[in-house]
C-alpha positions in Angstrom: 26.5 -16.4 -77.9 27.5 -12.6 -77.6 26.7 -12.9 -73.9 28.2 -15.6 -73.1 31.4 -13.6 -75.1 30.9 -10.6 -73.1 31.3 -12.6 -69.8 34.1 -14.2 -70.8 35.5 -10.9 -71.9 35.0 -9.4 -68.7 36.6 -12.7 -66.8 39.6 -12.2 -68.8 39.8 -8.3 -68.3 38.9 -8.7 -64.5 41.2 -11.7 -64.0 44.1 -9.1 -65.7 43.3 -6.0 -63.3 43.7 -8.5 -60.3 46.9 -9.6 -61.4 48.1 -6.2 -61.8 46.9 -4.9 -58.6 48.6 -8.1 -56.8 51.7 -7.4 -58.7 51.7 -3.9 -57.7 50.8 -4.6 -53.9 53.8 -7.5 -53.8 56.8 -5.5 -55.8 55.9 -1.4 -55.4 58.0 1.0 -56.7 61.8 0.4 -55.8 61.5 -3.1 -54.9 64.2 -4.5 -56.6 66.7 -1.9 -54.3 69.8 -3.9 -52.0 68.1 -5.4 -49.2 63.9 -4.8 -49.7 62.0 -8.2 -49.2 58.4 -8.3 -50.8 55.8 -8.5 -48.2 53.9 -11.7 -48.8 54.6 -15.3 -47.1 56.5 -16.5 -50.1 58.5 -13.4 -50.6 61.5 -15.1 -50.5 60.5 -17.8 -53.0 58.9 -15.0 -55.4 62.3 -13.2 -55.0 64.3 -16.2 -55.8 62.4 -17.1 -58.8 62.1 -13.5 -60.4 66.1 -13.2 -59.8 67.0 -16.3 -61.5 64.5 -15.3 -64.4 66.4 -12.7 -64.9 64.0 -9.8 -64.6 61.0 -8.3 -62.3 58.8 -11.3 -63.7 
């Protein structure tokens, strides 16, 4: 049972870094400057929504 915890653990912890790093990648420092567009195909879409949610998302 404690290994089966431990992978989980490290699911969740790994799963947590990628998000970061993707988050990172899509809106780097700056982003939300007049005019910058984040560089992925649904940049527009991920603008949209983070804009109308009122923050960086």
């Amino acid at each position: 049972m404690i290994v089966f915890g431990a992978v989980v653990f490290g699911v969740v912890l790994g799963a947590a870094v990628f998000a970061l790093r993707q988050h990172n990648r899509m809106f780097p420092k700056g982003w939300d400057r007049t005019g910058w567009e984040p560089r992925s195909t649904g940049g527009w879409f991920v603008t949209k929504f983070t804009w109308l949610s009122g923050g960086r998302g």
